[in-house]
Each structure stands twice: as structure tokens, then as C-alpha cells.
C-alpha positions in Angstrom: 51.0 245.1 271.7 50.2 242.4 269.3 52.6 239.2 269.1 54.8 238.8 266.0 53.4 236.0 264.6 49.8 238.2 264.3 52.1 240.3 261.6 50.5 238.4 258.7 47.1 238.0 259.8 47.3 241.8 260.3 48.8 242.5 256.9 45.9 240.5 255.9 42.9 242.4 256.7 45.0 245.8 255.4 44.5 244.1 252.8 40.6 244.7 252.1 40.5 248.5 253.2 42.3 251.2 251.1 42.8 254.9 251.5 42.4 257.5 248.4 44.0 261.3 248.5 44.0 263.7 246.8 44.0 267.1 249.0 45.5 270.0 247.8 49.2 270.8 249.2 50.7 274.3 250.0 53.6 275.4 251.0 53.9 275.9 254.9 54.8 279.7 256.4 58.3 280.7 256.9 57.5 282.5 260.2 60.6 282.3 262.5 58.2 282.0 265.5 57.0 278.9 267.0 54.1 279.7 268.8 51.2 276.8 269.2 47.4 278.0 268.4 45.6 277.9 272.1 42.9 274.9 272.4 39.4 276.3 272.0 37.2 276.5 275.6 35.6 274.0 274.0 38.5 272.3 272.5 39.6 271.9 269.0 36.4 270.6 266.6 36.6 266.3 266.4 38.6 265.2 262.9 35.7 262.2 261.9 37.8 259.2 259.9 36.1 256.4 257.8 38.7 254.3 257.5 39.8 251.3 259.6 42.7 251.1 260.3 43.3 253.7 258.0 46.8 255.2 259.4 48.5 251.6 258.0 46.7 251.2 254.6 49.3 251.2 251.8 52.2 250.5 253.7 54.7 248.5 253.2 54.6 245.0 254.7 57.8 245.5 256.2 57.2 248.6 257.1 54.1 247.4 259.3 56.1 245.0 260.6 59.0 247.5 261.8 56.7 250.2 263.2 54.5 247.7 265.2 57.8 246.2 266.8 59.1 249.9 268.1 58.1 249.7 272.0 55.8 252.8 273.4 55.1 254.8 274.0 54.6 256.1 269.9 51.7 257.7 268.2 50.3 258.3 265.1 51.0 261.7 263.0 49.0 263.3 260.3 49.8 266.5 258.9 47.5 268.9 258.1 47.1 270.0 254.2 49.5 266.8 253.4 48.3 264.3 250.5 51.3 262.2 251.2 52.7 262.9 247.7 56.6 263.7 247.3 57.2 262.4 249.9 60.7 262.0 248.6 61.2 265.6 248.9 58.7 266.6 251.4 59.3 263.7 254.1 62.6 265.1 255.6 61.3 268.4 255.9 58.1 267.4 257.9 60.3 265.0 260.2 62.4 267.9 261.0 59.2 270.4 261.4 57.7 267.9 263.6 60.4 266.9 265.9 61.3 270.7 266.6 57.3 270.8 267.6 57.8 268.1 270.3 61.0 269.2 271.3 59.4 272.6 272.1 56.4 270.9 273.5 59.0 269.2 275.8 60.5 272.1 276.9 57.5 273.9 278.0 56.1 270.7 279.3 59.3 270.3 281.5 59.5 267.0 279.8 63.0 264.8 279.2 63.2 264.9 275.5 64.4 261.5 275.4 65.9 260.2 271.7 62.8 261.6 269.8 62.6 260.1 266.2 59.9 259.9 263.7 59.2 257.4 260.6 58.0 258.3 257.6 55.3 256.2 255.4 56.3 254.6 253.3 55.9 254.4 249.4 52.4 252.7 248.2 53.1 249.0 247.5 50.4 248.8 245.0 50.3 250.6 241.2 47.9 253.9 241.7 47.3 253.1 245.0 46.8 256.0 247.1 50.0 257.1 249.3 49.9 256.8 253.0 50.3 260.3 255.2 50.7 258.9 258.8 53.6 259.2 259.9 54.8 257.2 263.8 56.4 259.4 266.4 58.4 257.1 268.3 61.0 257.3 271.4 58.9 260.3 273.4 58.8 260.2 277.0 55.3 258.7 278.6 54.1 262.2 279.9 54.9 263.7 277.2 53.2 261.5 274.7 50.3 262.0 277.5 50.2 265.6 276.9 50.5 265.5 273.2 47.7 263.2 272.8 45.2 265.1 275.5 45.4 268.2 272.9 45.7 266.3 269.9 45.8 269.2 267.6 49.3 271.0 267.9 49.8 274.1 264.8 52.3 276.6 264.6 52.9 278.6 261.2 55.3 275.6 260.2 53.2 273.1 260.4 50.3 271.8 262.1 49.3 268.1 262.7 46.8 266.2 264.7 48.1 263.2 266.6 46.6 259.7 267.4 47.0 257.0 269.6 49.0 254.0 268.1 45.8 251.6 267.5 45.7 249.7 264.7 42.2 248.1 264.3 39.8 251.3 265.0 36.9 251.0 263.9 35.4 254.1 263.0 31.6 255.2 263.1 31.5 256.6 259.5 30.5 253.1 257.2 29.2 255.3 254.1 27.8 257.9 252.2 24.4 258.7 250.3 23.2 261.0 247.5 20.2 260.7 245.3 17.5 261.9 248.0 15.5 264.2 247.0 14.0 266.8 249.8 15.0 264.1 252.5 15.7 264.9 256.8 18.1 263.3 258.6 15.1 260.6 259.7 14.4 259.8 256.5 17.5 258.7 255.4 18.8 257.0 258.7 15.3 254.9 258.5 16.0 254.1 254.9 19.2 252.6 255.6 17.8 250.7 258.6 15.2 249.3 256.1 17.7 248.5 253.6 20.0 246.3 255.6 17.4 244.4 257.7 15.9 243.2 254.8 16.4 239.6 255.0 19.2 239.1 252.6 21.4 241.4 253.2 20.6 240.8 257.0 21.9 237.1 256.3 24.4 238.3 254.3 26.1 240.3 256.9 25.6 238.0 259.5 27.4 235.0 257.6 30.5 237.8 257.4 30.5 238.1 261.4 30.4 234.4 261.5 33.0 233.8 258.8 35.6 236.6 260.0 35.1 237.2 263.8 35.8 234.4 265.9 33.4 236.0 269.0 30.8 234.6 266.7 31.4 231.0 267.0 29.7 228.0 268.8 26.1 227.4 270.1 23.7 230.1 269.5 26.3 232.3 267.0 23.9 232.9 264.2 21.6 234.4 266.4 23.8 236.5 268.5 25.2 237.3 264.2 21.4 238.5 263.7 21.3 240.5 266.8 24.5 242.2 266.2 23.8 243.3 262.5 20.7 244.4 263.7 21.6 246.4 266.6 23.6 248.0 263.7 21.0 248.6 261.5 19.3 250.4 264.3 22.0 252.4 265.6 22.4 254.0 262.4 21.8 258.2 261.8 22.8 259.9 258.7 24.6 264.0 258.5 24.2 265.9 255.7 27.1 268.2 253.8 26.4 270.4 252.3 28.2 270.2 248.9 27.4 272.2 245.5 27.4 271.3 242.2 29.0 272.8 238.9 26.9 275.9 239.1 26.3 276.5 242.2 23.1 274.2 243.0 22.6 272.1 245.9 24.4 268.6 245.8 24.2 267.4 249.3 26.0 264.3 250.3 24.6 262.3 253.4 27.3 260.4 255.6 25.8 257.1 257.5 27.6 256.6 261.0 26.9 253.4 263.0 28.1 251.1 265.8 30.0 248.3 264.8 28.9 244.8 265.0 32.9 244.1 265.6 35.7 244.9 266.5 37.7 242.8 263.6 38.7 245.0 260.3 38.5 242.6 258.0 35.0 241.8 259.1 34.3 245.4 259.4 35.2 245.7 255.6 33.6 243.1 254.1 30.4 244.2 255.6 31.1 247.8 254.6 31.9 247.5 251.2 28.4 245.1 251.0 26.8 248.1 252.2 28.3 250.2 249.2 26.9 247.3 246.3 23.0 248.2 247.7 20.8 250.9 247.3 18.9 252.8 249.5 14.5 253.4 248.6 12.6 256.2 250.9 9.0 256.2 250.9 8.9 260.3 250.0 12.4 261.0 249.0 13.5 258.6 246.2 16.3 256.5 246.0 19.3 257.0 247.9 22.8 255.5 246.1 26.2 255.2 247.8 28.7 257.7 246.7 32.6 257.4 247.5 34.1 258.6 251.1 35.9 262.0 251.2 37.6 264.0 253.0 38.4 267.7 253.8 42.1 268.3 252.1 42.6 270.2 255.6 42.4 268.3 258.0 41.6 264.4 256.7 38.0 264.9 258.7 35.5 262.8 256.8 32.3 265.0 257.4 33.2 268.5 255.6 34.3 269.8 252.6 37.4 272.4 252.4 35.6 275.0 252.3 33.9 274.0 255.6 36.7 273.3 257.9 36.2 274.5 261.1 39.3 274.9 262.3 39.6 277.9 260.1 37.0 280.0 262.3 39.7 279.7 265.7 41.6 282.3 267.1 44.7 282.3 266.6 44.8 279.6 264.0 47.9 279.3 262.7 47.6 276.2 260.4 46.4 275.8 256.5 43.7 278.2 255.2 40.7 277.5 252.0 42.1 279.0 248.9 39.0 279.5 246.7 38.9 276.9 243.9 36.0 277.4 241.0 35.1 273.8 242.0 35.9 272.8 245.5 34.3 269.4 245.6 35.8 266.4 247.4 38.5 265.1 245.8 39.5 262.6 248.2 37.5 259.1 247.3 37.4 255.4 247.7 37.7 252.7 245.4 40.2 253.8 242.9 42.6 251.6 241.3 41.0 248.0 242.3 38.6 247.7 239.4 35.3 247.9 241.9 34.1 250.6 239.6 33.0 254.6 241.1 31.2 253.8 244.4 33.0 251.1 245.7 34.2 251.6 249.4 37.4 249.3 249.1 
């Protein structure tokens, strides 16, 4: 666990990454049963997250402080179908939904319940700033944290969430997303990137982040080893397309750039992301490719679908949030609101 006195520099690089929502919220079945949808023979489909340390973003200082202090074992909770609006009326009622879940899950588990408790996010600290929707399950016996975090997924017809480990400077593979292709493959748009960003200014550029913000790049030799890094990333990166419509029903597809990290430092992560987001990206056949905001499904937070696309809708038994058909269900979730860095901006 990190040492008090890292509270600030951690509040710090929170800082330069934000989180914008805005999913759809319904209300949740009143079925009287409790009974938990079955994992998938091939377990429940992988939730992809852009964000670093995304569960954190928004909150208050002092509430970063607090839930970083509280001893494990404790994990991360994100409900599905939850925008973390009204959260002065809704927050009570998903505390209680959730710690029936783990006392149930405790029962069958053969588990001691322990004092389970769970925190709430807090309120945005920042004017339009988007409002956090993790909540911290805290004060749960070691196997039984073990067993809720194996499955991950956990949805009755009260409520379903998918919980995390308590990490607070993941780094996820998603860095951003592309439109403007025309007639492009996955190859073309992966090598377009690659091309961008070893071109030799932004090259420099990113390496003289790594240098700046990550102290594992520091003494003899640390530019280079810089270089090698951002280009390892330049390499490693492969593009997914959604498929997305537009207003009418035509094509509109949206192309999501995943990549291994040159570090393992948010703040350096970010500034090197949101450089990413301020270029554009030329093909040789397929035009110009220009960075369009993150979103995510307003089921379940995944970054690499649309609603209308979950997959967790297609499992047996499902007992969690279903599409309603909107005339336009296009990704409302984005990045860059409220911090003056205009429509694309990633921060």
C-alpha cells in the first residue's frame, strides 16, 4: 500500500486524467429472488477501460486519502447501468443492494461475513466535471474478496456490478480512438499510427515526457532507453473497429488504438496520451484518420462497444440491465468535457 506522504503526489497525477458519463440509468427489478447469473464456460466477456486510474478520477482529495488508508483486503465496485448521477438518492440504495450481494455470496461461500461496509464516491470536486461511479467494498474476509474477484461479474435482478482489484495506477491498453478512414483494415490503421508517432518529433516529444515524469528514465543512457520505449509502443500498437452508425443509419465506424505502455507512471501515461489526441493520423489508401473522444457502453463501462452491442446481453440467464432501443444510440460517454481542450481532447 502506498505511504501517506505519496497522498499528494498521487492526487497529483489524478489530476491530468478525467472521466466523462453519461449512460443511461434505469430502474433495477423488484424481483424478491436473489439468484446470481452462472459464469459463461468461457467466462463472462472482458469489460476494456481507457482510463488510468480511472476508478479515483473526480474524487474528492480527502476522499482518496480516506479510502487508500482503509487496510485490505477492499476492492473496487462499479455498477452496471450506473452514470454516478443522484447519487444523493441513489447511493444508499446501491450500498444496501450491494452488501446483501456479498452477504449472500458469503453465505454460499461458507465465508465469515466479517463487518462488511461499502463507500460511496464521492461528489465531483470540479464544476461539470463528470461524477465518479466506483464505489470501495471494504472490511470482507480475504477468501471471500478472493472469490468475488475470481468471477468478477456478480448480477442478480437487483443489481449487477463488476468488481476490481484495489489498484490505483493501472494503466490500461486502450490510449485512443480514430475516425476519418475511409475503406481502412485493421493493418492499415495500426501501421498509420505506428508511422505517426515515430516520426521524429513526436518521437522526441514523448520521449522527453518519460524522462520528465518517470523516474526509471534517469541517468546514463536514459534518452535512449526513452527512444526504445516509445518506440516499442509505437510498434505494439493494433487498432478494433466498432461498429457505430450515423443519423440515418450509414456506417460511422470508430477505431480504438490499444498499446503497451511505455510506463507504469499515470501522469506520464497521460501526458503522452493526451499528445497522442492533438495529432493526426495519414494512411497511404485510406485518408486521414482524426482522434475522436473515448466512450463507453452505458452497460457495462467497457470501452470497446456500443449499448447496443453489449455482450453480456446474449448470456443465459442474464439477469442484469438490458438495450432499450433509442432512435440514436450513439456513445454518449466522452472525454474532454469541461477543461476547455476543445471536442477530441483525451483529458
Amino acid at each position: 500500500m502506498p505511504q501517506a506522504d505519496d497522498d499528494d503526489t498521487f492526487l497529483e497525477a489524478l489530476a491530468v486524467v478525467t472521466e466523462s458519463s453519461s449512460e443511461a440509468v434505469r430502474a433495477p427489478s423488484r424481483s424478491p429472488s436473489l439468484h446470481f447469473t452462472p459464469p459463461p464456460p468461457d467466462r463472462f466477456p472482458k469489460t476494456h477501460h481507457g482510463l488510468p486510474a480511472e476508478f479515483m478520477v473526480n474524487l474528492h482529495p480527502d476522499t482518496v486519502k480516506a479510502w487508500r488508508a482503509i487496510t485490505h483486503p477492499k476492492f473496487f465496485v462499479q455498477f452496471f447501468d450506473y452514470d454516478g448521477k443522484d447519487g444523493t438518492n441513489r447511493h444508499s440504495g446501491l450500498v444496501k443492494k450491494l452488501l446483501k450481494s456479498l452477504d449472500i455470496i458469503a453465505s454460499h461461500a461458507g465465508t465469515p461475513k466479517t463487518m462488511l461496509k461499502a463507500s460511496p464516491p464521492s461528489a465531483p470536486t470540479l464544476l461539470n466535471a463528470s461524477p465518479p461511479t466506483a464505489f470501495l467494498a471494504y472490511g470482507v474476509a480475504q477468501h471471500l474478496s478472493d472469490i468475488i474477484l475470481a468471477q468478477q461479474i456478480w448480477s442478480v435482478p437487483q443489481v449487477t456490478f463488476e468488481a476490481f482489484p484495489y489498484k490505483c495506477n493501472v494503466i490500461h491498453s486502450i490510449i485512443l480512438c480514430l475516425v476519418g478512414f475511409i475503406c481502412p483494415d485493421e493493418t492499415t490503421v495500426a501501421n498509420s499510427v505506428t508511422m505517426a508517432w515515430l516520426q521524429s518529433s513526436p518521437k522526441e516529444q514523448m520521449a522527453d515526457i518519460l524522462l520528465a515524469y518517470d523516474p526509471n528514465f534517469s541517468g546514463e543512457g536514459a534518452r535512449l532507453q526513452a527512444q526504445n520505449a516509445i518506440q516499442s509502443m509505437a510498434i505494439s500498437a493494433c487498432s478494433k473497429p466498432l461498429d457505430f452508425r450515423a443519423p440515418g443509419g450509414g456506417p460511422a465506424p470508430r477505431w480504438n488504438i490499444y498499446v503497451t505502455s511505455p510506463t507504469s507512471h499515470i501522469f506520464a501515461w497521460s501526458k503522452i496520451q493526451l499528445l497522442t489526441y492533438q495529432m493526426t493520423y495519414p494512411s497511404i489508401l485510406s485518408g486521414t484518420g482524426s482522434t475522436h473522444k473515448l466512450f463507453s457502453c452505458m452497460i457495462c463501462h467497457s470501452f470497446n462497444h456500443p449499448r447496443g452491442l453489449c455482450p453480456f446481453l446474449g448470456i443465459q440467464g442474464w439477469n442484469g440491465p438490458q438495450h432499450l432501443e433509442h432512435p440514436n444510440d450513439f456513445p454518449m460517454r466522452g472525454r474532454g468535457r469541461g477543461r476547455g481542450r476543445g471536442q477530441y481532447g483525451p483529458l
